[in-house]
MARLO-467686 format. One record per residue (C-alpha): x negated, y, z negated. Coordinates in steps of 0.1 Angstrom, whole numbers, plus 2048, in hexadecimal, padded with zeros to 3 digits. Last residue first. Layout:
% residues N
XYZ...
//
This chain:
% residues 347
A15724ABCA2B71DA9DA3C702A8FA51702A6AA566E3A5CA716DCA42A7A6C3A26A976A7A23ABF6ADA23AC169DA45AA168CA4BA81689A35A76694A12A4E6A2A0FA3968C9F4A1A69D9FAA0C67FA0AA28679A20A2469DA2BA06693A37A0F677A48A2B687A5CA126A2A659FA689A79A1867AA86A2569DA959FE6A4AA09FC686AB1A20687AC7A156AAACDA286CAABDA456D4AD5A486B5AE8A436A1AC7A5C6B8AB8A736AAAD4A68685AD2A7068AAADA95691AB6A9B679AD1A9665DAB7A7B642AACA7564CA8FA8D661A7BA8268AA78A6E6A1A62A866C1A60A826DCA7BA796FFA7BA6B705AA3A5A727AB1A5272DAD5A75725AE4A7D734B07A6D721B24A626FCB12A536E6B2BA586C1B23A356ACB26A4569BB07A67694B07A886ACB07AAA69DB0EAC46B1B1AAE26A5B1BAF26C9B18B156D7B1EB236F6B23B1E719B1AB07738B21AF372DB43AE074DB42AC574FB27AA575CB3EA8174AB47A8E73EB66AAD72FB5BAB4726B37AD071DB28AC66F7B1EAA7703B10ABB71BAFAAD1702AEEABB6E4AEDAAA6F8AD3AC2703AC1ACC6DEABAAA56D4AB7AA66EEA99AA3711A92A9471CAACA7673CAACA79750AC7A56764AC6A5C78BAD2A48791AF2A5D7A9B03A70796B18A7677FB01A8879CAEAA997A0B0AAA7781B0EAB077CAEAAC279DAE9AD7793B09AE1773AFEAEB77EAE1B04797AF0B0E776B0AB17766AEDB0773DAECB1B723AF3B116F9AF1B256DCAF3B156B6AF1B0E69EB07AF867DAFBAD767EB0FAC8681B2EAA8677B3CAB865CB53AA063BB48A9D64DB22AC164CB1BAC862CB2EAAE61BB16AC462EAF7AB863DADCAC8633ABCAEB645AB3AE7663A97AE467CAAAAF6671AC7B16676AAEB1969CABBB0D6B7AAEB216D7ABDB0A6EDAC8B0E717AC1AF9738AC2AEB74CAA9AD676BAA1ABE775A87AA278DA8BA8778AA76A7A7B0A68A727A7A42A937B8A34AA979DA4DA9477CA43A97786A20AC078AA23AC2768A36AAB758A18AC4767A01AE1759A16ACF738A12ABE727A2EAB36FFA29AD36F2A3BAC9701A5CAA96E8A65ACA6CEA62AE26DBA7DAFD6C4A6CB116A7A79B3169FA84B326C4A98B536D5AA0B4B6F5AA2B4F71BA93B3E731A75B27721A61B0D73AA51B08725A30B01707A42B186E9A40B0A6C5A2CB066D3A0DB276E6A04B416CAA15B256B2A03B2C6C79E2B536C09E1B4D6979EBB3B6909CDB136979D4B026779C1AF166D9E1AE764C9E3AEE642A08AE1658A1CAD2648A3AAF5641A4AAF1667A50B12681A39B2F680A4EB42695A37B6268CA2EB81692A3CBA9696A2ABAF6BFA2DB966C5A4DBA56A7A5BBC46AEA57BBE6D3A65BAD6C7A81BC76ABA89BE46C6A86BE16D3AA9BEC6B0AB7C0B6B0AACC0F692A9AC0D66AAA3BE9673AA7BDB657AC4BBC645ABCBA263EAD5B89625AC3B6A62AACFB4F60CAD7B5760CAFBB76623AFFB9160DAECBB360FAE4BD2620AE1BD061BABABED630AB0BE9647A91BFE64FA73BFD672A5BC19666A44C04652A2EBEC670A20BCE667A0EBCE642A25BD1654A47BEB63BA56BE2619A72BF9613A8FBF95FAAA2BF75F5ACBBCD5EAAC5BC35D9AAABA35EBA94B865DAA8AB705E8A6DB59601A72B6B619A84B5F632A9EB7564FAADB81660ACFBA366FAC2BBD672ADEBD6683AF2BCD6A7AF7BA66A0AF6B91695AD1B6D68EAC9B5C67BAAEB6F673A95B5A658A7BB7C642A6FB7A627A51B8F60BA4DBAA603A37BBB5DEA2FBDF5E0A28BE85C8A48BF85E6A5BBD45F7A59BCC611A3DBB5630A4DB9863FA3EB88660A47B6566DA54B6368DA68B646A6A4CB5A6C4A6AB376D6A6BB346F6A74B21702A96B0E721A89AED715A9FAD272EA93AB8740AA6A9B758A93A8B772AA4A69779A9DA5E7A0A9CA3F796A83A3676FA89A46759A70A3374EA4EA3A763A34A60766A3BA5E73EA35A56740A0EA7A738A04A71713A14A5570E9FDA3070CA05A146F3A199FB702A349F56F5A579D86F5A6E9D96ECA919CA70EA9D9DD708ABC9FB6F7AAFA0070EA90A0F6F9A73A27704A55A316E8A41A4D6F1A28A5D6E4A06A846E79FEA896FF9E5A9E715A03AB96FC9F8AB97089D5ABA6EA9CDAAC6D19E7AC36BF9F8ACF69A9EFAC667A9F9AA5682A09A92664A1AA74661A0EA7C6479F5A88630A12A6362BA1DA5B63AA3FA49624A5BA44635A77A4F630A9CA5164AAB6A34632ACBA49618AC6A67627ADAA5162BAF7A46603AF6A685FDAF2A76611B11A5A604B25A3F61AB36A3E624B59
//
């Protein structure tokens, strides 16, 4: 069996920092394209906008609407130092949260915009802080909402988007519902004009839901990889889209995902060839040699080395083809992660 260093090395590429995108592309559907066909392995170059060109007729396009919350905020500690918060999950009594600065446990520390909001540090859950509102409870979304700031990747970190246009950048434009900390990122390159083309050319558009959860940022893990699983995270799709989406696989109609949240989603719903297990949640962790039952299509963004995330397009692709494309869009000067460029895979 191989080692969990030797496997991480073969998802390793080197990537010099000016390739990684510090702001979207404007418009967003400006953002280049590759387009690649896995058994003719050939691939063309374009613009995002030009995407309704490329799709198989009678495709059906799958979005994740989840919408992203302002999950970062700063706190001032009794000693008039602040800290910063990432929220990450909350039940009746607590906030699950990271910090990057220490926090003491029993004392309170206050929102810093707004003094009167306080919290009790209860303590610690491994490396989360569990931090107890000392407000009604049905208020912290609406704080948050009001005070938060976009949990915008460590990786970006010369953008020159004020706070305003990273609530606008970082959320698609077809949000709706969720409580993700980070963005379904193939999504953020669709305009409502590019959802309006999409609609006159024939594509089918339909949606279902998964919260991203912090996993997507944290390194891969050795236990990760030794139990298959990975970080949990809450997925529901409608049972009336459900029901189209089986039946336009029934009938031969190419389900194209957009993105690896999507298409956990649907690959995590499936039984026997049919979308049936609507809601819950996944861990699961998709590596080469993975069958996919429901997803023929993929849009995805170029991804970090070394993560969960390429090892799914390299299940999708081929671990040599993905790193044959990487280069190439290297060469043609192609932006990567988050807000970078797009890749559209076909059969």
């Amino acid at each position: 069996m191989i080692s969990f260093q030797s496997l991480l090395k073969k998802y390793d590429y080197q990537l010099p920092e000016s390739f990684i995108a510090q702001q979207p592309a404007a418009p967003r559907d400006h953002a280049k394209l590759l387009v690649f066909r896995k058994f003719a392995k050939n691939e063309a170059f374009n613009k995002f906008y030009n995407l309704p060109n490329y799709l198989p007729a009678n495709s059906v396009l799958v979005f994740n609407h989840t919408r992203v919350l302002p999950a970062r905020f700063s706190v001032l500690k009794n000693t008039g130092g602040s800290a910063e918060i990432l929220f990450v999950e909350k039940n009746k009594k607590f906030l699950k949260t990271l910090c990057n600065k220490k926090l003491p446990a029993n004392q309170t520390v206050r929102l810093l915009q707004n003094p009167n909001y306080k919290f009790l540090v209860a303590g610690k859950q491994n490396r989360h802080y569990l931090l107890k509102p000392l407000f009604a409870m049905e208020k912290w979304l609406p704080v948050l909402n009001k005070f938060g700031k976009m949990p915008l990747p460590p990786y970006i970190k010369h953008s020159s988007l004020n706070e305003k246009q990273k609530r606008d950048k970082y959320q698609t434009v077809f949000a709706r519902s969720g409580k993700s900390i980070a963005a379904p990122t193939a999504s953020l390159h669709f305009t409502k004009r590019l959802m309006q083309n999409l609609k006159q050319k024939g594509i089918a558009v339909k949606f279902v839901r998964l919260d991203v959860g912090l996993g997507t940022f944290a390194p891969l893990q050795e236990g990760q990889v030794r139990q298959g699983r990975l970080h949990r995270e809450f997925y529901s799709i409608d049972p009336v889209t459900a029901a189209y989406l089986n039946k336009a696989k029934e009938t031969g109609r190419p389900i194209i995902a957009v993105g690896t949240t999507v298409t956990r989603t649907l690959e995590s719903a499936v039984r026997a060839g049919r979308l049936s297990k609507l809601s819950g949640e996944t861990s699961l962790f998709i590596q080469e040699g993975y069958e996919f039952q429901f997803v023929r299509g993929l849009i995805t963004n170029f991804h970090v080395p070394r993560s969960s995330l390429l090892m799914l397009v390299s299940a999708f692709a081929g671990r040599k083809n993905i790193f044959r494309l990487y280069r190439k869009a290297m060469e043609k000067d192609f932006k990567f992660f988050s807000f970078g460029d797009s890749m559209l895979i076909l059969p």
